[in-house]
N, C-alpha and C positions, 0 to 999 in steps of 0.2 A: 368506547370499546376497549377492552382489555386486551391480554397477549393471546389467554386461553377462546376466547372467541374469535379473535383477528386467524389466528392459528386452526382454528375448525375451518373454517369459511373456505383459508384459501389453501386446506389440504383436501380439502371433498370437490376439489374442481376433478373433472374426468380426466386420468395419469396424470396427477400432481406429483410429483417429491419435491421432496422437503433435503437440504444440503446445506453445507457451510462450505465452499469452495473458497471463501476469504478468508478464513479466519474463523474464530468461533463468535466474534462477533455481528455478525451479519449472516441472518438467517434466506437462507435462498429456496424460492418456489419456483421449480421449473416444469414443463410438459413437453415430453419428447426431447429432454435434454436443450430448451430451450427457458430461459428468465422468464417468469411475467413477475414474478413480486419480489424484494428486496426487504427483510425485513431488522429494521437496526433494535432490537428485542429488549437489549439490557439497556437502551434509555431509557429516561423517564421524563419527560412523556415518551411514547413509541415513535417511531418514525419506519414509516414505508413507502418505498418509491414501488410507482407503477407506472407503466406503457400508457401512450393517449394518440387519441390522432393528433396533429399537431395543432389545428384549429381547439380544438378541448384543451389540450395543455395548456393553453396562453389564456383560454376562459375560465377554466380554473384558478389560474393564480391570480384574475382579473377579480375574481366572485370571491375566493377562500383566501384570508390571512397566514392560514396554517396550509397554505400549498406553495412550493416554490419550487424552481427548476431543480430537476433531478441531478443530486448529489452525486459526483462523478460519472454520472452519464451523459447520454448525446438529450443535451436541454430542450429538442425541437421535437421530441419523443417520450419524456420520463420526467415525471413531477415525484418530489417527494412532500410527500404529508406528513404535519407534526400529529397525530391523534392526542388533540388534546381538550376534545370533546365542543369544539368550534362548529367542529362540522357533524351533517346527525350522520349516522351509523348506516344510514339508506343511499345515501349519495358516495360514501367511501365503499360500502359493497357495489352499488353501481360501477364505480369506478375499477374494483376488486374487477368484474364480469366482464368489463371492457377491455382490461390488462389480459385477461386470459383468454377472450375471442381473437384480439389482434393477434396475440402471438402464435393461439392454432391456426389461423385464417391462414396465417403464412406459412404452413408446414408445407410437405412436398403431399402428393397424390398417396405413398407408399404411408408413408407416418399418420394420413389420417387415418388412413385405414387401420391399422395398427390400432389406434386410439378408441375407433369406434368397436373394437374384439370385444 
């Protein structure tokens, strides 16, 4: 998966933005002012950390070589992926869907609503 695909995927999630709050290096997708994806853009290969339950994080990096605890975040919650074509494109979009239900799941009553306008 490239930038230009990685980059459709997780701005067509329902109120994505898209942000640099670090830096210009690190590209951020958030909803409702809320992280689900992390993406380090100008490496090469890509790397993006995304949200997990914590049972899937640790079987993740159990199952993928190119998945390991998430780079400055809380490691019991955030794997980051090297996309380096290890893994198919179906299991890191799965994973993409997962990042961004956990982090609405958690919004308040008011912001889902919001989301669903």
């Amino acid at each position: 998966m490239n930038l230009e695909h990685l980059e459709q995927i997780l701005s067509t999630k329902n109120g994505a933005t898209k942000e640099f709050p670090f830096g210009k290096e690190a590209m951020v997708f958030k909803v409702m002012n809320k992280m689900f994806a992390l993406v380090a853009w100008q490496e090469n290969p890509l790397h993006v950390t995304l949200k997990s339950r914590p049972e899937d994080a640790v079987g993740y990096r159990n199952i993928y070589k190119c998945v390991r605890p998430g780079y400055y975040m809380n490691k019991k919650h955030w794997n980051t992926i090297t996309v380096d074509g290890s893994m198919s494109d179906e299991i890191l979009i799965e994973m993409i869907n997962e990042s961004y239900t956990l982090v609405v799941d958690k919004l308040t009553k008011k912001e889902k609503a919001l989301l669903e306008k």
